[in-house]
C-alpha positions in Angstrom: 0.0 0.0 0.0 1.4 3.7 -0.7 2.7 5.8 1.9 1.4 9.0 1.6 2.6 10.8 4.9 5.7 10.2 6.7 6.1 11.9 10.7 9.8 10.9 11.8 10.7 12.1 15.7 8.8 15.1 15.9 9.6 17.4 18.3 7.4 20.7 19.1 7.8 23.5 21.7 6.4 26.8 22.6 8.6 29.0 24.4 6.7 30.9 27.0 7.0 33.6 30.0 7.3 30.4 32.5 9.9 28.5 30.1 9.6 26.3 27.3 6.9 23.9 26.5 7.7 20.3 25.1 4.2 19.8 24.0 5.3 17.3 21.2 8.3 14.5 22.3 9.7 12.5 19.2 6.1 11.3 17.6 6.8 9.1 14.8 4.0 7.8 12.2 3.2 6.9 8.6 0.1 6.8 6.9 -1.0 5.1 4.2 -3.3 5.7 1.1 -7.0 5.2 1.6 -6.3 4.7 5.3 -8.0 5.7 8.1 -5.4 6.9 11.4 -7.3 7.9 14.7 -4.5 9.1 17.2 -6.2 9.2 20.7 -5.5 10.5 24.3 -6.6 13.3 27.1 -6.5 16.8 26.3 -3.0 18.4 26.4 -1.5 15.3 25.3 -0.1 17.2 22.1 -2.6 15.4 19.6 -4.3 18.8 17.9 -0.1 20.3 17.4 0.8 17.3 15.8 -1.5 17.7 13.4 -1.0 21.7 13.2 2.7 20.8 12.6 1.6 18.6 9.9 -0.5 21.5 8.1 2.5 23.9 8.8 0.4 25.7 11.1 2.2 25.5 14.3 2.4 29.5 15.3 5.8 30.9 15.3 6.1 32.5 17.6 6.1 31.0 20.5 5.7 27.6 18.7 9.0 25.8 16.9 9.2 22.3 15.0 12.7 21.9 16.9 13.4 18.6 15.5 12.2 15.8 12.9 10.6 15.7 9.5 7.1 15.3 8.0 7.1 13.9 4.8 4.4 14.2 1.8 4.5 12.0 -0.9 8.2 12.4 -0.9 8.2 16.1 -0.1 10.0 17.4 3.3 7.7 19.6 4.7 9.3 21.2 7.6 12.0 22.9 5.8 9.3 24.6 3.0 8.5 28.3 3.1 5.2 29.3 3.7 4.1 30.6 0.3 5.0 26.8 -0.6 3.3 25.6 2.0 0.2 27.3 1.0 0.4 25.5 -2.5 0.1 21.7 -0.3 -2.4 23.3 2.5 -5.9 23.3 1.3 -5.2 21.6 -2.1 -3.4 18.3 -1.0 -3.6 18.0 2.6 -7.1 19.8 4.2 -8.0 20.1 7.4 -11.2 20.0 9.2 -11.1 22.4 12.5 -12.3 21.6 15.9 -15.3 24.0 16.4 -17.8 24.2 13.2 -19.2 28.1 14.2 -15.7 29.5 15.0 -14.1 28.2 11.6 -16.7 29.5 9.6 -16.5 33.3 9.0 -20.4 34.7 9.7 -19.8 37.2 7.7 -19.7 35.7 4.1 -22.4 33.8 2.9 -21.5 29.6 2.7 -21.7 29.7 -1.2 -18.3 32.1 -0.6 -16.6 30.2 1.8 -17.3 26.9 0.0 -15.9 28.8 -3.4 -13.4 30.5 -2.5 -10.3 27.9 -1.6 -11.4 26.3 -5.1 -10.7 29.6 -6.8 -7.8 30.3 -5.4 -6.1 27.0 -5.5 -7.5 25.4 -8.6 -7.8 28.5 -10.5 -11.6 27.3 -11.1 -14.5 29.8 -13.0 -17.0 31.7 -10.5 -19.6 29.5 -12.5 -17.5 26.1 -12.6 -16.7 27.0 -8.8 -20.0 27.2 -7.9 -21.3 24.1 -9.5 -18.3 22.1 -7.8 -20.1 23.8 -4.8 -23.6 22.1 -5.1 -21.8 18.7 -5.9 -20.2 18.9 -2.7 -23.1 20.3 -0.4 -25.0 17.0 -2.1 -22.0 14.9 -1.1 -22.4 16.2 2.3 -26.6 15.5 2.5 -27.1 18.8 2.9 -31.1 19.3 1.7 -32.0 22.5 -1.1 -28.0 23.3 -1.7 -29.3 25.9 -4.0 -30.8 27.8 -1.7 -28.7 27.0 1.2 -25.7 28.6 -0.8 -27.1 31.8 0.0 -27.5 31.6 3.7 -24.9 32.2 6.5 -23.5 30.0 8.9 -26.4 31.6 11.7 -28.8 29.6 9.5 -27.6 26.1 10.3 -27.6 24.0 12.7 -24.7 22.8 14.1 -24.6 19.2 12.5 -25.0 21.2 9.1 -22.2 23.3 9.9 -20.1 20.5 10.7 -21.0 19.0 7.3 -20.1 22.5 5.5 -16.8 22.4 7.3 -15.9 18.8 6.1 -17.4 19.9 2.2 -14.9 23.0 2.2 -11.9 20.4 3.0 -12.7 18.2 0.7 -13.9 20.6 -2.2 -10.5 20.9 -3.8 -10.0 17.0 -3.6 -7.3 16.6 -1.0 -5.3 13.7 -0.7 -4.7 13.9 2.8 -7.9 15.2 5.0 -7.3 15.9 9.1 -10.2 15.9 11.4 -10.1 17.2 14.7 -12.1 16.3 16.8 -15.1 16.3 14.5 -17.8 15.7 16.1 -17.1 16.9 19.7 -19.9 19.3 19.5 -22.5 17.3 18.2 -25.4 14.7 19.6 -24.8 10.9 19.3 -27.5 10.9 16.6 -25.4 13.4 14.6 -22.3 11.8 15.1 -23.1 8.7 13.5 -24.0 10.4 10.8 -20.7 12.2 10.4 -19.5 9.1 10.6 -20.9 7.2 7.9 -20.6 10.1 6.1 -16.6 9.8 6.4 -16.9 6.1 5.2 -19.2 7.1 2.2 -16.2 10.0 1.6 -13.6 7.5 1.7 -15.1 4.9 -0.2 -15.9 7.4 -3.3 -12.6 9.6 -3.4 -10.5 7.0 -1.8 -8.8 10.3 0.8 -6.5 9.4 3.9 -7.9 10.4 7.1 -6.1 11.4 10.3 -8.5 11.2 13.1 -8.0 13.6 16.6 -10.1 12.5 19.0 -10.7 11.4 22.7 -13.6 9.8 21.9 -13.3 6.1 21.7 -16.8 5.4 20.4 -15.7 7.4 17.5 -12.5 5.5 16.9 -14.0 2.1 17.0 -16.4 2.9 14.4 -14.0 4.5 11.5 -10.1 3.8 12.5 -7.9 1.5 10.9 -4.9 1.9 13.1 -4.7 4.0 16.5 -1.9 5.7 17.9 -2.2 6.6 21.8 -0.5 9.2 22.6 0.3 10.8 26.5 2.5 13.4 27.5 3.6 14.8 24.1 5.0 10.8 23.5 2.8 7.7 21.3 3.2 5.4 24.0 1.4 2.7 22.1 -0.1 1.5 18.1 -1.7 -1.1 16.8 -4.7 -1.9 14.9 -8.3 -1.4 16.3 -8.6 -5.2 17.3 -5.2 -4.8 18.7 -6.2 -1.6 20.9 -9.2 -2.3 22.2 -9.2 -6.3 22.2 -5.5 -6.6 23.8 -4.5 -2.7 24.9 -0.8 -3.3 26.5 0.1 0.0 27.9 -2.0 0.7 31.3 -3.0 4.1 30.2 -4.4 2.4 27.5 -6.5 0.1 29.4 -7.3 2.9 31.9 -9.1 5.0 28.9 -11.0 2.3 27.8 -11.9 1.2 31.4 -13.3 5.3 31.5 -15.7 5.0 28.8 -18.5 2.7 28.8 -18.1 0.1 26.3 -21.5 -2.6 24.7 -19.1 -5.2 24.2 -18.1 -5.5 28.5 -20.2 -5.2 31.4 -18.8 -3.3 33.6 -20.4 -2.6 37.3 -18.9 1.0 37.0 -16.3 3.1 35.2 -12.9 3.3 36.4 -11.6 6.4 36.2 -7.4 7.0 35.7 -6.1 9.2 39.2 -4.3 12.0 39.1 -3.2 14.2 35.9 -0.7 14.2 33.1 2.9 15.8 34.1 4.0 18.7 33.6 5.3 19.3 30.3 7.6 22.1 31.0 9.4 19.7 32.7 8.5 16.3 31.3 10.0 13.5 33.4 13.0 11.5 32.0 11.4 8.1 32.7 7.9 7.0 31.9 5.4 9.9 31.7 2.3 7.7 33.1 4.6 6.4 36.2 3.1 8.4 38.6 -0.7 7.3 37.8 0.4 4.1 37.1 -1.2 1.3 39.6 1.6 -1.3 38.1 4.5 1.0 38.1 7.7 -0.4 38.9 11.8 1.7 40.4 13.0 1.5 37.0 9.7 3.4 35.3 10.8 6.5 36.9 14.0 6.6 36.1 14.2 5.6 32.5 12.2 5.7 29.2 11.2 2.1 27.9 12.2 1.1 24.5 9.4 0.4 22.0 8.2 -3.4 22.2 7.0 -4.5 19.4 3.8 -7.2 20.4 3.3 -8.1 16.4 4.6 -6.4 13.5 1.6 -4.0 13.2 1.5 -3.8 17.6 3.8 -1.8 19.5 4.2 0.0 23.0 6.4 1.6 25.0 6.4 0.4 28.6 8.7 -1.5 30.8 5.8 -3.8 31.6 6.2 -5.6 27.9 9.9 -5.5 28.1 11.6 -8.7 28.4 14.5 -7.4 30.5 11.7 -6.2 33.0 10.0 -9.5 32.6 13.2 -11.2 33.5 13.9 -8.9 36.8 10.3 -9.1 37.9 10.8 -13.0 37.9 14.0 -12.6 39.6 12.7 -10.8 42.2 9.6 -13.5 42.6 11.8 -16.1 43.1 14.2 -14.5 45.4 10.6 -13.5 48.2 
C-alpha cells in the first residue's frame, strides 16, 4: 500500500513567560493511502499540534518544530517556506477544525466560503466553482444546496455546519484530509451520521484520514490503526482489534476502562487518578509512572524502548519488556 505521509521524531515546543513547552516528544508515524489513522488520548496530550505541525500551522512565535521531519508524498515539509506551504495546504492536505461556528466566518455567505479555496487554489470559473459547490453540499446530504448557498453559517444548525466544514476540506480533492475532533460538538445521533458520512467520503474519493479525537466510540467505528498518545510521546499502536481487544500500555487500558463500552459489562467506570505531568518539565522516565497502579523503580528513572507485540502492535512500557519480565521474575523467586 502507498505511503502518503511520513512523521519521523517530531519534536514541538512553545517557548513561554514560565519556560519552554515540550508539547510534542519524538512522535513518529506513517500513513498510508485510503487509510484511516485515529490518534487518541486526554486533552494536552499534544494530539491537535501534531497535526497543526503537519498543516504547517504550528504558530511561530512561540511555537518551533525543533526537530524531525514530515514527509508528503516524498516532499520534506518542515524545511518549506510558507508561500510553498500554501500551495500543499488546502489543495493536497485539508484540514477540518475543531469548532464548526468558529471556523466558519459569519460574515460571508456559505456559497463564498465553500468557493473561494477552489478559486484560489484550482484556479476554477466563478460559475464552474460554484457548480463544484452544489456537488459537494449534495455529497455532504445537505437538503436544497441551492438555496442554502445563500444563507450564513447563523442559518444552520450545528450538524449542518459541521458538514459544511468537512465539504470546504474536501472541495479541492485533497489527498490527505485531518479531522479534529469532528464531532465533539454534536449529539450521538449526529455523530453517527458524520460518521458514515466519512466512510461514504472515503469509499468514493479513496482520501486518507487522520483522526484527533478522545472519543473512543468514535474511533471504534472509523479507524484502521490507533496511535495513543500521553505526554507529548505515542506510547502505544496497533490496529483497532489490537487496541481495544489486547490494549498493552496501562493508560491504554485505563481510557477504555473510562468510557463505557457494549461489548463489557462493567459494574462501574474506572476512572485513571491523578493528571498528566507537567510538560515544562517532562519526566526522564515513563510519563504515566506516577498514575500508574503497576509501576515499577526502573519506570521512573528511565524511558522504555518500544516493544514490538506483532509487526503491526507496539508499546512503550517496561511492563512488555523482556529485560523487566526477567527482573520481575527474579525478584519473585528471590521472596
Amino acid at each position: 500500500m502507498e505511503k502518503i505521509l511520513d512523521v519521523n521524531d517530531l519534536h514541538v515546543t512553545f517557548r513561554t513567560y514560565g519556560g519552554t513547552v515540550k508539547a510534542v516528544r519524538g512522535v513518529s508515524f506513517d500513513l498510508h493511502k485510503g487509510e484511516t489513522l485515529a490518534i487518541v488520548g486526554e486533552s494536552g496530550c499534544g494530539k491537535s499540534v501534531t497535526s497543526n505541525a503537519v498543516m504547517g500551522l504550528v504558530p511561530n512565535p512561540p511555537g518551533k518544530i525543533s526537530n524531525g521531519t514530515i514527509t508528503f508524498k516524498g516532499e520534506e515539509l518542515t524545511a518549506l517556506p510558507e508561500k510553498d506551504m500554501r500551495k500543499i495546504r488546502g489543495i493536497d492536505i485539508s484540514m477540518i477544525f475543531q469548532d464548526p461556528m468558529t471556523a466558519l466566518n459569519p460574515t460571508l455567505t456559505i456559497g463564498t466560503q465553500l468557493t473561494e479555496g477552489l478559486m484560489e487554489h484550482r484556479k476554477t470559473s466563478r460559475g464552474k466553482a460554484r457548480e463544484k459547490a452544489l456537488q459537494m453540499m449534495n455529497l455532504v446530504g445537505i437538503p436544497n444546496p441551492e438555496e442554502r448557498l445563500k444563507q450564513y453559517p447563523h442559518q444552520f444548525s450545528g450538524g449542518m455546519r459541521q458538514r459544511i466544514v468537512i465539504a470546504i476540506a474536501l472541495i479541492c480533492e485533497p489527498e490527505l484530509l485531518i479531522a479534529d475532533e469532528p464531532t465533539t460538538a454534536l449529539d450521538v445521533t449526529i455523530q453517527a451520521q458524520i460518521l458514515e458520512l466519512f466512510d461514504r467520503i472515503q469509499e468514493q474519493t479513496g482520501v486518507s484520514i487522520v483522526l484527533i479525537t478522545h472519543d473512543l466510540g468514535v474511533v471504534a467505528k472509523i479507524a484502521d490503526r490507533i496511535l495513543v498518545m500521553y505526554a507529548g510521546k505515542i506510547i502505544e499502536e496497533g490496529t483497532r482489534k489490537e487496541v481495544f481487544y489486547t490494549p498493552q500500555h496501562p493508560y491504554t487500558r485505563g481510557l477504555l476502562k473510562s468510557v463505557p463500552r457494549l461489548d463489557f459489562k462493567e459494574d462501574k467506570l474506572t476512572p485513571i487518578d491523578g493528571t498528566p505531568p507537567d510538560l515544562f518539565s517532562p519526566p526522564q522516565g515513563c510519563p504515566f509512572t506516577a498514575r500508574c497502579p503497576m509501576a515499577m523503580e526502573v519506570c521512573d528513572k528511565v524511558y522504555p524502548l518500544q516493544t514490538e507485540i506483532s509487526k503491526t502492535h507496539k508499546v512503550d512500557c517496561w511492563l512488555q519488556d523482556e529485560r523487566a519480565k526477567q527482573l520481575l521474575a527474579a525478584t519473585a523467586d528471590n521472596n
